[in-house]
C-alpha distance (Angstrom), angle and dihedral (degrees) to the residues before:
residue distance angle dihedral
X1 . . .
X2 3.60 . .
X3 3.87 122.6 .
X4 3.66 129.6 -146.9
X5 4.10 126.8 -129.4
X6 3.69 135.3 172.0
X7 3.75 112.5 -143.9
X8 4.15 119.1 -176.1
X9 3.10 133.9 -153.4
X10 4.06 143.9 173.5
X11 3.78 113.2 -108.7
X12 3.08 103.0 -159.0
X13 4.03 142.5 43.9
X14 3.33 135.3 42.4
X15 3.88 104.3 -41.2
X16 3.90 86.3 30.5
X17 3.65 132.1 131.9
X18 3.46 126.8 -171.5
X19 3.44 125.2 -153.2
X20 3.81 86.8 -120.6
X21 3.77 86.8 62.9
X22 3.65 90.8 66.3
X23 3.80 96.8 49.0
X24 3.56 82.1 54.2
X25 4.06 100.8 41.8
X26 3.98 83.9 37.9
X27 4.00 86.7 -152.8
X28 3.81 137.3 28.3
X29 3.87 143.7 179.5
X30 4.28 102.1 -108.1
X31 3.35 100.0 -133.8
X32 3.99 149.9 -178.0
X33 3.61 107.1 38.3
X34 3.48 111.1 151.6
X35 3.66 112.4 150.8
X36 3.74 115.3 97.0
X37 3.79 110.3 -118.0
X38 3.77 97.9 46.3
X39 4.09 83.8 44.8
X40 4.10 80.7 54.8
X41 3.89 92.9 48.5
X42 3.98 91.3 37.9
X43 4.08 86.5 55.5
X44 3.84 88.6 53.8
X45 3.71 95.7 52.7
X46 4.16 118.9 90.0
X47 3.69 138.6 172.9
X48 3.89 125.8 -47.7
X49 4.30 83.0 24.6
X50 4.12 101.0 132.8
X51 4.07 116.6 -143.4
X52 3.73 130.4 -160.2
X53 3.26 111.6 -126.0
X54 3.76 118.2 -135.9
X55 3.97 136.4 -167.4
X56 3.63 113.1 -142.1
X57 3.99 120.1 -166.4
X58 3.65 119.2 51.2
X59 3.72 94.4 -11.4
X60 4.31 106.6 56.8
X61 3.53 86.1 -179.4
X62 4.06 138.5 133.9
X63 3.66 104.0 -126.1
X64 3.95 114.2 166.9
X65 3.77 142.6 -13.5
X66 4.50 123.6 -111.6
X67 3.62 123.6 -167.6
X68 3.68 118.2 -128.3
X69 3.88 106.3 -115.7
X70 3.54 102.5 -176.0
X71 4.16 137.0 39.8
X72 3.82 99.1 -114.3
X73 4.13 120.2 -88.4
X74 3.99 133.8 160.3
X75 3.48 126.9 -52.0
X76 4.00 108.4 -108.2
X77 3.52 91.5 -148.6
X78 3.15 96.7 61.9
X79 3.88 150.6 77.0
X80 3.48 107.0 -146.2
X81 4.14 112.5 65.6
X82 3.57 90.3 -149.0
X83 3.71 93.9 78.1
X84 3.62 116.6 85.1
X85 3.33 151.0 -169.7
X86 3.44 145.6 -169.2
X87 3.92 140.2 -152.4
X88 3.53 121.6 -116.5
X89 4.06 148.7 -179.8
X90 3.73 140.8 -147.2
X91 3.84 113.5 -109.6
X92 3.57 112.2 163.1
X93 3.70 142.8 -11.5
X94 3.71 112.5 -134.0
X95 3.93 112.1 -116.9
X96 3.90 88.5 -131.8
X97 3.76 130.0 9.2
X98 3.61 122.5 -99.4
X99 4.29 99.7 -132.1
X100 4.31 121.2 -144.4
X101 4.10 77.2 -121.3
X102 3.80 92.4 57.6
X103 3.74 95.8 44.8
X104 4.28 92.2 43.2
X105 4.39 82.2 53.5
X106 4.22 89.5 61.1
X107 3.49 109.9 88.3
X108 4.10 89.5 -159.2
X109 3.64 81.7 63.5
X110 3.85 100.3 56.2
X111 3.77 98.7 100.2
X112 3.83 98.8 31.4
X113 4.31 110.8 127.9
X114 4.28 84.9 -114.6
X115 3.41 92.6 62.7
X116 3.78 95.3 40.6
X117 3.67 114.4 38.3
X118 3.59 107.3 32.5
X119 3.17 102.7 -169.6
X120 3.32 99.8 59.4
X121 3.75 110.6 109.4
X122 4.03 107.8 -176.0
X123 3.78 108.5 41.4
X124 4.09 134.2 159.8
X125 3.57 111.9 -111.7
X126 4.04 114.3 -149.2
X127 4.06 111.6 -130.7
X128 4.21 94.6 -113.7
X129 3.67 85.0 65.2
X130 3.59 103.4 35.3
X131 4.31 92.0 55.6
X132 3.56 83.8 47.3
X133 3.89 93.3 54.3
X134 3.51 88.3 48.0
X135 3.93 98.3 52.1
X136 3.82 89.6 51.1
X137 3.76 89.2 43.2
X138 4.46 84.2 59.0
X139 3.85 98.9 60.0
C-alpha cells in the first residue's frame, strides 16, 4: 500500500530548491531533516510512497507531487547515522497551487500535523486530505 507525506521546502535562496529544479534534475537525494518527529515519519516512509511537495517562505503553497525512490538510510553527509534521507523523483506538477489559506478553509484539514506544528517539514499526509489536495490542485 502506498503512504502519503508532505515534505517542504524553501524555493528560493541559497539552500533553495524549487520544485522546478526537480523537473529539471528528474531525481534528488531529500535532504536535511533534522528535527525528531519528521525524522520519525521520514523512517516510516518506503519506496513507491508519493509526497506533496510544498514551498515554504513567501509561497505556503502545495506545488507538485515526487515519488519516493529509495527505502530510507543515513545521510552520507553526515556524522550522525540517525539522520536520513531518502531518494526521490518528479511526478507531476500541479496545474494550480494548493495555498496554506486554502488548506486552513477545509474543515477535514483542521487537525492535520501542517496545520498544527509548523515547523514540521516532512509529515504523513492521510488519503481524505491528500484527494482533496489533489481536486483543488485540478481547477
Amino acid at each position: 500500500m502506498v503512504n502519503y507525506w508532505l515534505a517542504k521546502q524553501e524555493p528560493s535562496g541559497p539552500r533553495g530548491y524549487h520544485i522546478l529544479d526537480l523537473k529539471k534534475d528528474k531525481t534528488t537525494v531529500w535532504d536535511g531533516i533534522h528535527n525528531n518527529q519528521a525524522l520519525k515519519f521520514m523512517r516510516d516512509a518506503k519506496k513507491g510512497d508519493e509526497i506533496i511537495y510544498y514551498h515554504t517562505g513567501t509561497e505556503r503553497q502545495a506545488v507538485g507531487i515526487m515519488t519516493i525512490t529509495s527505502n530510507p538510510y543515513p545521510n552520507p553527509k553526515e556524522d550522525n547515522k540517525r539522520f536520513i534521507v531518502v531518494d526521490v523523483k518528479f511526478k507531476k506538477l500541479f496545474k494550480t497551487p494548493v495555498t496554506l489559506d486554502e488548506m486552513k478553509l477545509q474543515k477535514s484539514f483542521k487537525n492535520w500535523e501542517l496545520l498544527r506544528i509548523m515547523r514540521l517539514s516532512f509529515m504523513p499526509v492521510p488519503p481524505n486530505i491528500w484527494k482533496t489536495i489533489l481536486k483543488l490542485s485540478d481547477k
